[in-house]
mmCIF file as Biopython writes it, N, C-alpha, C and O atoms, coordinates in Angstrom:
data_model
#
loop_
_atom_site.group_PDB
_atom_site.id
_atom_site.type_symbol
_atom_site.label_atom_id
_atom_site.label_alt_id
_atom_site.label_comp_id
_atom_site.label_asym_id
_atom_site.label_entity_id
_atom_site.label_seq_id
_atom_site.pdbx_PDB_ins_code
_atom_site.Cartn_x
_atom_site.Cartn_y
_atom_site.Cartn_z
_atom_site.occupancy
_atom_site.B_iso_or_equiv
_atom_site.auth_seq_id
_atom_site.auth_asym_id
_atom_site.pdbx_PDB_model_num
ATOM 1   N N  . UNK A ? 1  ? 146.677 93.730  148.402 1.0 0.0 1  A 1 
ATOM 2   C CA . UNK A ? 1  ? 146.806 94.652  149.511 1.0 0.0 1  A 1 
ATOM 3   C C  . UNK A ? 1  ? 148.092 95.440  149.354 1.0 0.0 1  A 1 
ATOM 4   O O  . UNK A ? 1  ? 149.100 95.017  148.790 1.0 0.0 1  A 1 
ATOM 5   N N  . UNK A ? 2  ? 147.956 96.555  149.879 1.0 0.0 2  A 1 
ATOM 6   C CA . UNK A ? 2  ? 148.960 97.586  149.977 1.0 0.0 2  A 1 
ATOM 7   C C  . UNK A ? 2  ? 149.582 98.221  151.004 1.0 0.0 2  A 1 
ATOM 8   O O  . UNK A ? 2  ? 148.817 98.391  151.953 1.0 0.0 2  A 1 
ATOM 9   N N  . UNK A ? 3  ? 150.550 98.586  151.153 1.0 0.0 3  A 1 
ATOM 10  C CA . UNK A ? 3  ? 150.711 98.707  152.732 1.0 0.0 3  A 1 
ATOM 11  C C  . UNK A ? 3  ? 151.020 100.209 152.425 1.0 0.0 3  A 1 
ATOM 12  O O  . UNK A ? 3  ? 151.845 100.604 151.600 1.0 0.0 3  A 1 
ATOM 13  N N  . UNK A ? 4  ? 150.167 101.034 153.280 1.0 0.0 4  A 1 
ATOM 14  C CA . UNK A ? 4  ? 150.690 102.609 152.993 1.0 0.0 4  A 1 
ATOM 15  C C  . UNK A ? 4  ? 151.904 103.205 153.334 1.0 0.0 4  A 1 
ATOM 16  O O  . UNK A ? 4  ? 152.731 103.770 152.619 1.0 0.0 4  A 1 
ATOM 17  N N  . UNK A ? 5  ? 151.885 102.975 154.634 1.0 0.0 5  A 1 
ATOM 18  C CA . UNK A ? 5  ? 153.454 103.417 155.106 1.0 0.0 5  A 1 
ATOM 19  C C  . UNK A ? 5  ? 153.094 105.021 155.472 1.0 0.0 5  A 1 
ATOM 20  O O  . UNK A ? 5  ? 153.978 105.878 155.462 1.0 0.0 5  A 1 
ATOM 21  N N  . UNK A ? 6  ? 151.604 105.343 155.817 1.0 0.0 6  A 1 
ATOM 22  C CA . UNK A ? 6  ? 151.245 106.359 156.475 1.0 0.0 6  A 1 
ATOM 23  C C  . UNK A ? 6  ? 151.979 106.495 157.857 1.0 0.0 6  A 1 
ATOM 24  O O  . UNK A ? 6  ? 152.547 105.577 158.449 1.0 0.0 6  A 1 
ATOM 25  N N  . UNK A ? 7  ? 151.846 108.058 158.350 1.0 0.0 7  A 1 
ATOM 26  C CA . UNK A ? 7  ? 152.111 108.725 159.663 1.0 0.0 7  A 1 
ATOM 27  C C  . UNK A ? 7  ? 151.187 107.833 160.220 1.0 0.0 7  A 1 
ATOM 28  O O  . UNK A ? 7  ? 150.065 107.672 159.741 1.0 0.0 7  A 1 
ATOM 29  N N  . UNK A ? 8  ? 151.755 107.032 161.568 1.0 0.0 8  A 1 
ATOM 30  C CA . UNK A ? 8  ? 150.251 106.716 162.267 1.0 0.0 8  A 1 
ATOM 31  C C  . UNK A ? 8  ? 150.834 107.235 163.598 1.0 0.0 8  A 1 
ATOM 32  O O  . UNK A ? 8  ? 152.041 107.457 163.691 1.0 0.0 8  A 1 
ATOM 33  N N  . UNK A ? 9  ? 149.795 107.474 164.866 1.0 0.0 9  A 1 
ATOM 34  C CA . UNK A ? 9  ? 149.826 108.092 166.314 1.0 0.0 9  A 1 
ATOM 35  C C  . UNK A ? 9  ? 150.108 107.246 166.578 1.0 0.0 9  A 1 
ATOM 36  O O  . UNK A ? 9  ? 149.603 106.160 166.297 1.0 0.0 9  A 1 
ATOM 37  N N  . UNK A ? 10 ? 151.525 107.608 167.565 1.0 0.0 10 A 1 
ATOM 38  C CA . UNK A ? 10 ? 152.285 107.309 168.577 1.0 0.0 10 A 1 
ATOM 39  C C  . UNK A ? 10 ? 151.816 107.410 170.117 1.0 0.0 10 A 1 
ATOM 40  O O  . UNK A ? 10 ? 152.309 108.533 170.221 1.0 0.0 10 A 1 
ATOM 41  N N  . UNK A ? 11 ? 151.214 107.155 171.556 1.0 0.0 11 A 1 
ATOM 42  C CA . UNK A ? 11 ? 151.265 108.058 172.917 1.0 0.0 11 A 1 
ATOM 43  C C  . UNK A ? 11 ? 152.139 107.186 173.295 1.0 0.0 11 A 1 
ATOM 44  O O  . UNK A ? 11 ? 152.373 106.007 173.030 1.0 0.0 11 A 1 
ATOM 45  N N  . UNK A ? 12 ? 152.885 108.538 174.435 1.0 0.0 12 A 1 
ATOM 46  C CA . UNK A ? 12 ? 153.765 107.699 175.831 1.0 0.0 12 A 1 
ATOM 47  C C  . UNK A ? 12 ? 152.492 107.881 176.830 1.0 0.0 12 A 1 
ATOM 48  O O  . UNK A ? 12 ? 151.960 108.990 176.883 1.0 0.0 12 A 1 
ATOM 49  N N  . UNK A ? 13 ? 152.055 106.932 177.530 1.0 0.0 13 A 1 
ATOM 50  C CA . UNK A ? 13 ? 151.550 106.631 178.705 1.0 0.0 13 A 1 
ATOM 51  C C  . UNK A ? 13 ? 152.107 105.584 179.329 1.0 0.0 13 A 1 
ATOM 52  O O  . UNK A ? 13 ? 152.693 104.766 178.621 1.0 0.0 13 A 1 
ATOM 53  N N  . UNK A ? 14 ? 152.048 105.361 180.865 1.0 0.0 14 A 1 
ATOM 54  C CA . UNK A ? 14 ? 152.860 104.682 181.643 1.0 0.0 14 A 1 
ATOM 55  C C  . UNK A ? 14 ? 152.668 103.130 181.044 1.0 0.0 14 A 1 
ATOM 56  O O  . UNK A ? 14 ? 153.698 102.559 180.686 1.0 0.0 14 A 1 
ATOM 57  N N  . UNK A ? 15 ? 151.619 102.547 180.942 1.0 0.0 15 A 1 
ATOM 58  C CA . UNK A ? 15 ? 151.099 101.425 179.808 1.0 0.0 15 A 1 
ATOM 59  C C  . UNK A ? 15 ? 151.974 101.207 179.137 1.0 0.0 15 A 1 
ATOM 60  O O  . UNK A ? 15 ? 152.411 100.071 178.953 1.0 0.0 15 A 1 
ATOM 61  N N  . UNK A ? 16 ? 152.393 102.161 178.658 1.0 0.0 16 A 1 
ATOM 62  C CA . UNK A ? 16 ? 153.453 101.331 176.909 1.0 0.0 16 A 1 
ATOM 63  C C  . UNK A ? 16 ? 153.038 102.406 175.933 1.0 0.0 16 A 1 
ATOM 64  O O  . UNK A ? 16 ? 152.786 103.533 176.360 1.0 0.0 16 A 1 
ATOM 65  N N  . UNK A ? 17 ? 152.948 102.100 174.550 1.0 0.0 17 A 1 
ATOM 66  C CA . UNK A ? 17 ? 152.860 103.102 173.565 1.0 0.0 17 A 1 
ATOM 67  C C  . UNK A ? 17 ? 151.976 102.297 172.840 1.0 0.0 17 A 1 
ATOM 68  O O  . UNK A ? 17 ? 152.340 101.279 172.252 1.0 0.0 17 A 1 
ATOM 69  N N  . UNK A ? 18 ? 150.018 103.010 172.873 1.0 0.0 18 A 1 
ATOM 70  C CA . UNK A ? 18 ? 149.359 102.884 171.930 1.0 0.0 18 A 1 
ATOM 71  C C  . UNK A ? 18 ? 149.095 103.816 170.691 1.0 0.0 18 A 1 
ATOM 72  O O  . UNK A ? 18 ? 148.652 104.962 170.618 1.0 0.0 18 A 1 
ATOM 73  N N  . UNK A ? 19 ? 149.584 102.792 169.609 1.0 0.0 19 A 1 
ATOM 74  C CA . UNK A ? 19 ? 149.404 103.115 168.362 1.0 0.0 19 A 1 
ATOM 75  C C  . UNK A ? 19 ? 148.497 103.192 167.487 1.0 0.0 19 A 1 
ATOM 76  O O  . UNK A ? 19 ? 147.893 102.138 167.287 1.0 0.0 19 A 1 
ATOM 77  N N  . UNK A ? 20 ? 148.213 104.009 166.939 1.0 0.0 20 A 1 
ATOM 78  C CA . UNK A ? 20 ? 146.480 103.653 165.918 1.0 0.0 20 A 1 
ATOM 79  C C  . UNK A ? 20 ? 147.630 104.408 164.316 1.0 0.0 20 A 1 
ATOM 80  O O  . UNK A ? 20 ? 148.561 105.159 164.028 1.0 0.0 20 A 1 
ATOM 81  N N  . UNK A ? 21 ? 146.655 103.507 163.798 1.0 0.0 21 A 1 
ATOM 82  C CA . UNK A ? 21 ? 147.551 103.500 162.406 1.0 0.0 21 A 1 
ATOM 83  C C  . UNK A ? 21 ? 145.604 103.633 161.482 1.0 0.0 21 A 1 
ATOM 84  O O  . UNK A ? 21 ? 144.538 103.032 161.341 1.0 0.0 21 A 1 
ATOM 85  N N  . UNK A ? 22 ? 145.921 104.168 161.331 1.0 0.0 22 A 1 
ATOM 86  C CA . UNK A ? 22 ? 144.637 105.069 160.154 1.0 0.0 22 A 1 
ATOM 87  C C  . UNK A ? 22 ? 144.916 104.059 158.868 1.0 0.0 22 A 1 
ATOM 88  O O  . UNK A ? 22 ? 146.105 103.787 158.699 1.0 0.0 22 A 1 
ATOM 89  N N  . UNK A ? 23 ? 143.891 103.419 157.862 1.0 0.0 23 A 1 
ATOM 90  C CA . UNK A ? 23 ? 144.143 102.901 156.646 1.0 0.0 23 A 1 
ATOM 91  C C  . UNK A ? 23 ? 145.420 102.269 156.676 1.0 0.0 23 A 1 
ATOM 92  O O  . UNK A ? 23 ? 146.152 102.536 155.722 1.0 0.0 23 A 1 
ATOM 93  N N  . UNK A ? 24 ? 145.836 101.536 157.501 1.0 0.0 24 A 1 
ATOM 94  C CA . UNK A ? 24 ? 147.215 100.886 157.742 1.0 0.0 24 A 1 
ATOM 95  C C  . UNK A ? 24 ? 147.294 100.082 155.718 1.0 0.0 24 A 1 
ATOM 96  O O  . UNK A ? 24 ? 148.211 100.357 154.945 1.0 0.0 24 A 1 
ATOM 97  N N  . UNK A ? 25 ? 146.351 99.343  155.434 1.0 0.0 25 A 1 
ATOM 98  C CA . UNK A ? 25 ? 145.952 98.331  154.404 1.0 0.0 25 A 1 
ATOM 99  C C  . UNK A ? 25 ? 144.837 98.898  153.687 1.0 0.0 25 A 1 
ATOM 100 O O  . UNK A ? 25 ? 143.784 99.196  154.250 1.0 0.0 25 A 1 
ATOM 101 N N  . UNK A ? 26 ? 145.089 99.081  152.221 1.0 0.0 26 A 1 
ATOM 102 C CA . UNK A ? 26 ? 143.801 99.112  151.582 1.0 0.0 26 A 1 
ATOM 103 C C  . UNK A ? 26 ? 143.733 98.123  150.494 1.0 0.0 26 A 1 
ATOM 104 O O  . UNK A ? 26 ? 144.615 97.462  149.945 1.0 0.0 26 A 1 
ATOM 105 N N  . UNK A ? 27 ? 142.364 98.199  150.310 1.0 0.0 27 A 1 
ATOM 106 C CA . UNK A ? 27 ? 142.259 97.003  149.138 1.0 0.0 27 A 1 
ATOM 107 C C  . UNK A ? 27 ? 141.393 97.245  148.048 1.0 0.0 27 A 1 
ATOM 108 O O  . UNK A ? 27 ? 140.269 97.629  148.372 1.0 0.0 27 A 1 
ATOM 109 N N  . UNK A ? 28 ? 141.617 97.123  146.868 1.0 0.0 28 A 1 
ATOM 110 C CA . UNK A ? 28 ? 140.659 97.960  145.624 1.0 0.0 28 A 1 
ATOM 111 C C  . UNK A ? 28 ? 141.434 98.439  144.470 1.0 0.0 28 A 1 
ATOM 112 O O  . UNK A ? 28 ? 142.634 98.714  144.459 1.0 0.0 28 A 1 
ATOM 113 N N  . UNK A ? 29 ? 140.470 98.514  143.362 1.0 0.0 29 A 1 
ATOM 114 C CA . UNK A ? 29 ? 141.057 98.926  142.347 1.0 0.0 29 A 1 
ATOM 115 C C  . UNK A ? 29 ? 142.262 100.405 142.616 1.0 0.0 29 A 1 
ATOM 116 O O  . UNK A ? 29 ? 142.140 100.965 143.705 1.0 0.0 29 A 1 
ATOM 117 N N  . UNK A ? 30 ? 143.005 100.789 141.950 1.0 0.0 30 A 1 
ATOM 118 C CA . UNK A ? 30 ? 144.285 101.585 142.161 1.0 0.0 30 A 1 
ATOM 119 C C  . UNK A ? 30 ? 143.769 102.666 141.958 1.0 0.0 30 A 1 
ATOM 120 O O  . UNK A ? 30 ? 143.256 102.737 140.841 1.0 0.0 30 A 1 
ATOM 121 N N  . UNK A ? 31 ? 143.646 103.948 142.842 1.0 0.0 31 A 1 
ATOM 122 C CA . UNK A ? 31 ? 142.917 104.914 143.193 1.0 0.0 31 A 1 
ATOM 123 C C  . UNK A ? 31 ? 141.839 104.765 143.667 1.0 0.0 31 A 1 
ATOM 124 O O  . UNK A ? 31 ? 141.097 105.746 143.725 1.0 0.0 31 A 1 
ATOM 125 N N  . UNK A ? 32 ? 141.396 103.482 144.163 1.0 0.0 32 A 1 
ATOM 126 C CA . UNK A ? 32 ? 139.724 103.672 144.453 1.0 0.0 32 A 1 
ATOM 127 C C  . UNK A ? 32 ? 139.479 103.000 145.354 1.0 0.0 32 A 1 
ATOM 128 O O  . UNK A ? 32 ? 138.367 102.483 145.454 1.0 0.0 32 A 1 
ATOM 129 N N  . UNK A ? 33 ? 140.415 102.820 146.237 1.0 0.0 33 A 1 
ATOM 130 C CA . UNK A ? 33 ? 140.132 101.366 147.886 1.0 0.0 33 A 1 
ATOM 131 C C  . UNK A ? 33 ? 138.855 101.507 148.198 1.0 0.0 33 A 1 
ATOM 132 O O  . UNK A ? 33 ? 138.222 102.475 148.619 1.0 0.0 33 A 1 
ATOM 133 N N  . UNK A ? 34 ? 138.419 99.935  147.823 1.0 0.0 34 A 1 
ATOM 134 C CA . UNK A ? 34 ? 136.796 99.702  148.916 1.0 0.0 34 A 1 
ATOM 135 C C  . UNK A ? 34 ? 136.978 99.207  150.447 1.0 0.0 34 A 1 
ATOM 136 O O  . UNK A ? 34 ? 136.088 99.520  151.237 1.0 0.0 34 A 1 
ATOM 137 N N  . UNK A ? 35 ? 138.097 98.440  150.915 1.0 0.0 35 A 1 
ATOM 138 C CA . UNK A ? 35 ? 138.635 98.277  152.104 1.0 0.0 35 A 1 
ATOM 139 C C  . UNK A ? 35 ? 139.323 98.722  152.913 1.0 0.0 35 A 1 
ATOM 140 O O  . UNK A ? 35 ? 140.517 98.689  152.618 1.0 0.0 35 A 1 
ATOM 141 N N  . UNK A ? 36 ? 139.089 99.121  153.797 1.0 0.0 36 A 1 
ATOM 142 C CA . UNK A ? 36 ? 140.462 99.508  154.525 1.0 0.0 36 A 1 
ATOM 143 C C  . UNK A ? 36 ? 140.775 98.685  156.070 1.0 0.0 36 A 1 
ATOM 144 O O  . UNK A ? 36 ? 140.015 97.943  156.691 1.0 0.0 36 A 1 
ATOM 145 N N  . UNK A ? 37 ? 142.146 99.111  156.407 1.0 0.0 37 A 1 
ATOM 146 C CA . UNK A ? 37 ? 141.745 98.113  157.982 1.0 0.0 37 A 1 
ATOM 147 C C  . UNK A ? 37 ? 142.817 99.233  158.737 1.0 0.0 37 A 1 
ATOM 148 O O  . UNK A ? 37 ? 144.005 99.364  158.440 1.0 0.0 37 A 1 
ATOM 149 N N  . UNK A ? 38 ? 142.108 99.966  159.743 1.0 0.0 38 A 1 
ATOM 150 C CA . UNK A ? 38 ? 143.259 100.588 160.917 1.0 0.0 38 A 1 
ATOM 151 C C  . UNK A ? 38 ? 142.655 100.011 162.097 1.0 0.0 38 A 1 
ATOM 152 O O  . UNK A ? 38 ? 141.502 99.735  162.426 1.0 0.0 38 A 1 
ATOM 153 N N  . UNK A ? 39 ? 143.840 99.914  162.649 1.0 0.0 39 A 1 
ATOM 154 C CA . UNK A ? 39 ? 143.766 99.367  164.153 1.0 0.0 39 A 1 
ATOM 155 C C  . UNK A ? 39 ? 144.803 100.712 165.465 1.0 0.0 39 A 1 
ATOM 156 O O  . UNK A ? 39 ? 145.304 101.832 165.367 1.0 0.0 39 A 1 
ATOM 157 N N  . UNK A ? 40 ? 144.685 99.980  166.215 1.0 0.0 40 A 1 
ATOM 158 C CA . UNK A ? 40 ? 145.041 100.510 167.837 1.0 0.0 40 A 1 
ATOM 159 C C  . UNK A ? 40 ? 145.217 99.414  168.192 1.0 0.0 40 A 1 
ATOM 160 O O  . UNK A ? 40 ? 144.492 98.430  168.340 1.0 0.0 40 A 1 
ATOM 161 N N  . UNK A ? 41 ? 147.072 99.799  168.436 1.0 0.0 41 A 1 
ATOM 162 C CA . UNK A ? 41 ? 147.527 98.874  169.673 1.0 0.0 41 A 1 
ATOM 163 C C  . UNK A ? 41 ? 148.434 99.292  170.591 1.0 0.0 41 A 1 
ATOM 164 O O  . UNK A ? 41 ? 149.095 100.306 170.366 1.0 0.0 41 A 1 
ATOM 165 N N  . UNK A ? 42 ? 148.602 98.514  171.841 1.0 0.0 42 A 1 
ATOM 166 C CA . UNK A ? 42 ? 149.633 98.609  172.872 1.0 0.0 42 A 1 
ATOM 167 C C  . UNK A ? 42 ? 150.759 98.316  172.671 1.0 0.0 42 A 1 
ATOM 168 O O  . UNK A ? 42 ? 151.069 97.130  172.560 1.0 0.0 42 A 1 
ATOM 169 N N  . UNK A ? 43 ? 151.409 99.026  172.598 1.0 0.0 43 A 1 
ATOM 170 C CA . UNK A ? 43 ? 153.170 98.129  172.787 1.0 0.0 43 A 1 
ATOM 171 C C  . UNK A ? 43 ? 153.861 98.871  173.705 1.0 0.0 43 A 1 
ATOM 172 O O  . UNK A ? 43 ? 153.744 100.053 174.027 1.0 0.0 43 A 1 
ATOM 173 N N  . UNK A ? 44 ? 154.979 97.563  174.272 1.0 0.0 44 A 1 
ATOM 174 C CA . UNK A ? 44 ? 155.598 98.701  175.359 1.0 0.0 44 A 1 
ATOM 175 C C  . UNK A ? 44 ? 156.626 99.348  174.637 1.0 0.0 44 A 1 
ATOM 176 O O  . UNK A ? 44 ? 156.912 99.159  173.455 1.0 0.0 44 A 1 
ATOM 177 N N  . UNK A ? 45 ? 157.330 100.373 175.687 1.0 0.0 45 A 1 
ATOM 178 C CA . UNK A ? 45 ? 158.010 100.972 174.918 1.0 0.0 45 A 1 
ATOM 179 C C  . UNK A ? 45 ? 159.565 100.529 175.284 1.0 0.0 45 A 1 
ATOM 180 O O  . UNK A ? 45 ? 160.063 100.017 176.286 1.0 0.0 45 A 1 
ATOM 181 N N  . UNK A ? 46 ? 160.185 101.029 173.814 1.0 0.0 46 A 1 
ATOM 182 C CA . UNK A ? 46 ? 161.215 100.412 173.512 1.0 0.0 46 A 1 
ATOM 183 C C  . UNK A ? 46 ? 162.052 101.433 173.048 1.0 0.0 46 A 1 
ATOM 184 O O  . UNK A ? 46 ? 161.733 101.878 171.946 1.0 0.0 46 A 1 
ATOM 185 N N  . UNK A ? 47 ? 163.099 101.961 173.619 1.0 0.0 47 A 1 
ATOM 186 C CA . UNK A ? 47 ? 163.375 103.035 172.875 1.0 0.0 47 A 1 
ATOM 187 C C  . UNK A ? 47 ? 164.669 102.727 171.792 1.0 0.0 47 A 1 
ATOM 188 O O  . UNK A ? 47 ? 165.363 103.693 171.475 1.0 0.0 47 A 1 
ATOM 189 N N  . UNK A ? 48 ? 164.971 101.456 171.261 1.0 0.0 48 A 1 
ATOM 190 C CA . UNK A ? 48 ? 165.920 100.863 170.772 1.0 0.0 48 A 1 
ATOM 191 C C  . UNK A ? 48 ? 165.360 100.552 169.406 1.0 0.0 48 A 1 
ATOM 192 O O  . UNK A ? 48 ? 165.986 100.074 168.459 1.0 0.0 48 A 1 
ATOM 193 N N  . UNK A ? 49 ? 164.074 100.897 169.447 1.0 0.0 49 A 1 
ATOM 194 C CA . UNK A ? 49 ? 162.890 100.430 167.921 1.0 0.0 49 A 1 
ATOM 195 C C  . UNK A ? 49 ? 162.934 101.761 167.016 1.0 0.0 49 A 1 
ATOM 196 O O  . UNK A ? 49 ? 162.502 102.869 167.333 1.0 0.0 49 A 1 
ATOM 197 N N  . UNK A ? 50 ? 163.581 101.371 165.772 1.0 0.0 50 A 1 
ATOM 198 C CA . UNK A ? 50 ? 163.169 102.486 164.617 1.0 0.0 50 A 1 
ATOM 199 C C  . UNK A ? 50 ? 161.924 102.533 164.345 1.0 0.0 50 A 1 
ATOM 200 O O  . UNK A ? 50 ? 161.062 101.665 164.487 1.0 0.0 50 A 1 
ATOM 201 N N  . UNK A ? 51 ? 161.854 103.634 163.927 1.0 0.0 51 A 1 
ATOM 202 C CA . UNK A ? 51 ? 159.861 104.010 163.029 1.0 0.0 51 A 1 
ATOM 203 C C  . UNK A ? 51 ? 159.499 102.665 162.709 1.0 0.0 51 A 1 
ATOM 204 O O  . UNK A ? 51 ? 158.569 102.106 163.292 1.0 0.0 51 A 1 
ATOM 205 N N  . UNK A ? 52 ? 160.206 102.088 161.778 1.0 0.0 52 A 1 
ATOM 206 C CA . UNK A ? 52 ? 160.177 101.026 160.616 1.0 0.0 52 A 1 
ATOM 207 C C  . UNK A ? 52 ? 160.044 99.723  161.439 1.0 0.0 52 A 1 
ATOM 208 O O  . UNK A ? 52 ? 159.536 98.739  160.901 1.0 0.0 52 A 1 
ATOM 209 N N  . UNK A ? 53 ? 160.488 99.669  162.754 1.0 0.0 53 A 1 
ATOM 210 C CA . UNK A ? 53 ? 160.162 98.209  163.237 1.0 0.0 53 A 1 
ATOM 211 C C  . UNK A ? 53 ? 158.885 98.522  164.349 1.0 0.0 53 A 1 
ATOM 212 O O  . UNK A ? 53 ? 158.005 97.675  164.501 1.0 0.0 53 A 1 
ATOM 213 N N  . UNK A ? 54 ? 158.872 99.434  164.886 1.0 0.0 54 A 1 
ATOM 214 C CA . UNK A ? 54 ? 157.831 99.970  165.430 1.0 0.0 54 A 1 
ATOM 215 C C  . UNK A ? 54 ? 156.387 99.612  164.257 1.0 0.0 54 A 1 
ATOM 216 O O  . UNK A ? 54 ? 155.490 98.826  164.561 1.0 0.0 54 A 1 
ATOM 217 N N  . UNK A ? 55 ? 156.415 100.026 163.535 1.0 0.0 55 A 1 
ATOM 218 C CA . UNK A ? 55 ? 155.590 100.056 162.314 1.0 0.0 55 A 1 
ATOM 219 C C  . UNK A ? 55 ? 155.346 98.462  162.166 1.0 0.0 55 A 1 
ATOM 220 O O  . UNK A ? 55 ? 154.228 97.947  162.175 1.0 0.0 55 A 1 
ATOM 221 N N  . UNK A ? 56 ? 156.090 98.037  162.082 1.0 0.0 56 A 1 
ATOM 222 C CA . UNK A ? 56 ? 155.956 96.446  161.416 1.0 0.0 56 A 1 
ATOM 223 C C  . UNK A ? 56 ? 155.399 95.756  162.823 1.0 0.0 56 A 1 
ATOM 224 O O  . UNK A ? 56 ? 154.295 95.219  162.730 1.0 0.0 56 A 1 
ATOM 225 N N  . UNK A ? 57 ? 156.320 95.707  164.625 1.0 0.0 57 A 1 
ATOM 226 C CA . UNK A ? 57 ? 155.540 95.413  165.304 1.0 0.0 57 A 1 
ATOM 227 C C  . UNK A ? 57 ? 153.877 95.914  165.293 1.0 0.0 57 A 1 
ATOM 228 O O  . UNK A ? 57 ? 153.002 95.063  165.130 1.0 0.0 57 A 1 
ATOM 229 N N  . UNK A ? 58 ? 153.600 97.065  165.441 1.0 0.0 58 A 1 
ATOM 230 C CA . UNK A ? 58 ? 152.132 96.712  165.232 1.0 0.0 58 A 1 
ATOM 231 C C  . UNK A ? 58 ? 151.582 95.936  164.242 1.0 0.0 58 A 1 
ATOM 232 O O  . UNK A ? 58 ? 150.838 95.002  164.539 1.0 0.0 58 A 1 
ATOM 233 N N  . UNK A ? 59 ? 151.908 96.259  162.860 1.0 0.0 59 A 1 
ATOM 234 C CA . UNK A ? 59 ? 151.106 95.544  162.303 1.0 0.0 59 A 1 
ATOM 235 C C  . UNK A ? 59 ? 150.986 93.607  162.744 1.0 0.0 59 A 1 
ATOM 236 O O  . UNK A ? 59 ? 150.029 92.856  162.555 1.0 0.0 59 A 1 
ATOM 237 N N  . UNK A ? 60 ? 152.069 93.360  163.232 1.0 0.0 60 A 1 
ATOM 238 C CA . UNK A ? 60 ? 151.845 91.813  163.858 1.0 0.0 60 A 1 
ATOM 239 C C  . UNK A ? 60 ? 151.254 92.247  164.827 1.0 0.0 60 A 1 
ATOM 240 O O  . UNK A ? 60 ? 150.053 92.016  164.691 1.0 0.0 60 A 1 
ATOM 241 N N  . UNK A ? 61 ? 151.528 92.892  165.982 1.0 0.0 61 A 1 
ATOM 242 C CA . UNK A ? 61 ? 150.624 92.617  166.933 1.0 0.0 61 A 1 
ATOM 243 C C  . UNK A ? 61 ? 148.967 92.700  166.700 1.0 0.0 61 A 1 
ATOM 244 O O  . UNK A ? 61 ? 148.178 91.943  167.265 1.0 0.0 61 A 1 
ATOM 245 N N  . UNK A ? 62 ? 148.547 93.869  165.666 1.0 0.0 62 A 1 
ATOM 246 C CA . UNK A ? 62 ? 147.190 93.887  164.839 1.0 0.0 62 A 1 
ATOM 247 C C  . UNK A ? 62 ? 147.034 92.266  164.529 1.0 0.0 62 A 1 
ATOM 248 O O  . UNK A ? 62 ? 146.134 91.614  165.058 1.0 0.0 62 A 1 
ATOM 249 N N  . UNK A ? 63 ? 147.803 91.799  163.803 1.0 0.0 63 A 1 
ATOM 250 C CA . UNK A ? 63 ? 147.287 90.399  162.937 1.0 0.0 63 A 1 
ATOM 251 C C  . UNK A ? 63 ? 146.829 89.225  164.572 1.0 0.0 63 A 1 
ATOM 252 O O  . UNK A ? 63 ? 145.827 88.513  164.634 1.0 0.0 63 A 1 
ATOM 253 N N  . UNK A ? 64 ? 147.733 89.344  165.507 1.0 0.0 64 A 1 
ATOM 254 C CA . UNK A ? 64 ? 148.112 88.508  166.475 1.0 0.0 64 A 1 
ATOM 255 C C  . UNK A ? 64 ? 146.472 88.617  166.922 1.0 0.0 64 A 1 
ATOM 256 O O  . UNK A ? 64 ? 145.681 87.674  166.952 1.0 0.0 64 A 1 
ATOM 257 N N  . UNK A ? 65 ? 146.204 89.964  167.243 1.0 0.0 65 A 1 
ATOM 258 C CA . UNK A ? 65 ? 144.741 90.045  167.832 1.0 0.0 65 A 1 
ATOM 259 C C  . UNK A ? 65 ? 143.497 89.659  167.040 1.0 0.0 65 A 1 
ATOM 260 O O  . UNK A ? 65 ? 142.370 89.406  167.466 1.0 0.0 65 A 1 
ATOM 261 N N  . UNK A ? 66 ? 143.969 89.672  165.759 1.0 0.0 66 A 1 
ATOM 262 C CA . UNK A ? 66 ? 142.773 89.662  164.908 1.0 0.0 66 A 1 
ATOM 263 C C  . UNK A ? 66 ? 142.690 88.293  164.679 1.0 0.0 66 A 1 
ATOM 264 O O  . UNK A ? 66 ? 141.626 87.806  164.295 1.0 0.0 66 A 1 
ATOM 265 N N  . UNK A ? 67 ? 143.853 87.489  164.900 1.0 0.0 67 A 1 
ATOM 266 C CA . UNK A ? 67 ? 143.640 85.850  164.188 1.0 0.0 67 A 1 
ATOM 267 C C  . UNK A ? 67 ? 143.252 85.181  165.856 1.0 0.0 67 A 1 
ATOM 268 O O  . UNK A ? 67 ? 142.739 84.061  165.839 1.0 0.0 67 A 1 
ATOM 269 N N  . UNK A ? 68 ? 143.502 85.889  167.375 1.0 0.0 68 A 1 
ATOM 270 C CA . UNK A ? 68 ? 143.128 85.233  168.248 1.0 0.0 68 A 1 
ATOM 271 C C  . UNK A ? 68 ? 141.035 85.519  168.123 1.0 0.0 68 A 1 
ATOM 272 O O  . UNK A ? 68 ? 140.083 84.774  168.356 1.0 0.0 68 A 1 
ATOM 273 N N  . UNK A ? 69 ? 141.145 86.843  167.684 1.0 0.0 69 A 1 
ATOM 274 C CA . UNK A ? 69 ? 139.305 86.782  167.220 1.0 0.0 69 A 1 
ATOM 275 C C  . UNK A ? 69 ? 138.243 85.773  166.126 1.0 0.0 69 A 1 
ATOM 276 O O  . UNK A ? 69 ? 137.081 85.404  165.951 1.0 0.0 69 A 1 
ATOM 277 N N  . UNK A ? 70 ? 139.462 85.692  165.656 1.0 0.0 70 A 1 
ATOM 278 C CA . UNK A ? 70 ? 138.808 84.769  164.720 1.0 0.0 70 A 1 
ATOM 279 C C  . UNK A ? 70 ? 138.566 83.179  165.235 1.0 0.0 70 A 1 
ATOM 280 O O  . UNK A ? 70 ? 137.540 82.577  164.915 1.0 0.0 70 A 1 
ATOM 281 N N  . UNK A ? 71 ? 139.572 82.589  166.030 1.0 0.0 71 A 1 
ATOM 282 C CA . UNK A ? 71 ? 139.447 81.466  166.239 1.0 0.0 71 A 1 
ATOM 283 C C  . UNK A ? 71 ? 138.605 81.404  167.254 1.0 0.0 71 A 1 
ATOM 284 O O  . UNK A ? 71 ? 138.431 80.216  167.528 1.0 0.0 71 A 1 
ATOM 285 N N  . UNK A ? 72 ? 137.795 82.328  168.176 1.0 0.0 72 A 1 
ATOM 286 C CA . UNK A ? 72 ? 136.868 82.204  168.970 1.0 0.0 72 A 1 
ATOM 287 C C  . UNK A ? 72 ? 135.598 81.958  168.506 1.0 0.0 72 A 1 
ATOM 288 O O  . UNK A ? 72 ? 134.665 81.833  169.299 1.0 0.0 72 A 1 
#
């Protein structure tokens, strides 16, 4: 797996800040991904968070949701 380190959407709504990250992960021969995984999430907002930890919180909060789906 690869981590792109794409632009992903940011909103301010009173909620917090949902993020959708497009092809966050791909997986496949090098030029040719057969997988991909983007998600959408909530986080509140923080205005003390660089791009870079912003970035990394979602991707845990992605994993957080995806491993509470799995164990159901």
């Amino acid at each position: 797996m690869e981590l792109l380190g794409q632009p992903f959407v940011i909103q301010n709504t009173t909620e917090g800040w949902p993020v959708t990250w497009h092809d966050a992960v791909t997986h496949g021969p090098k030029g040719a991904p057969n997988e991909a995984v983007s998600f959408t999430v909530l986080l509140p907002r923080r205005a003390d968070m660089t791009i870079s930890e912003l970035q990394t919180y979602a991707a845990k909060r992605a994993l957080e949701l995806l491993q509470d789906h799995v164990k159901k």
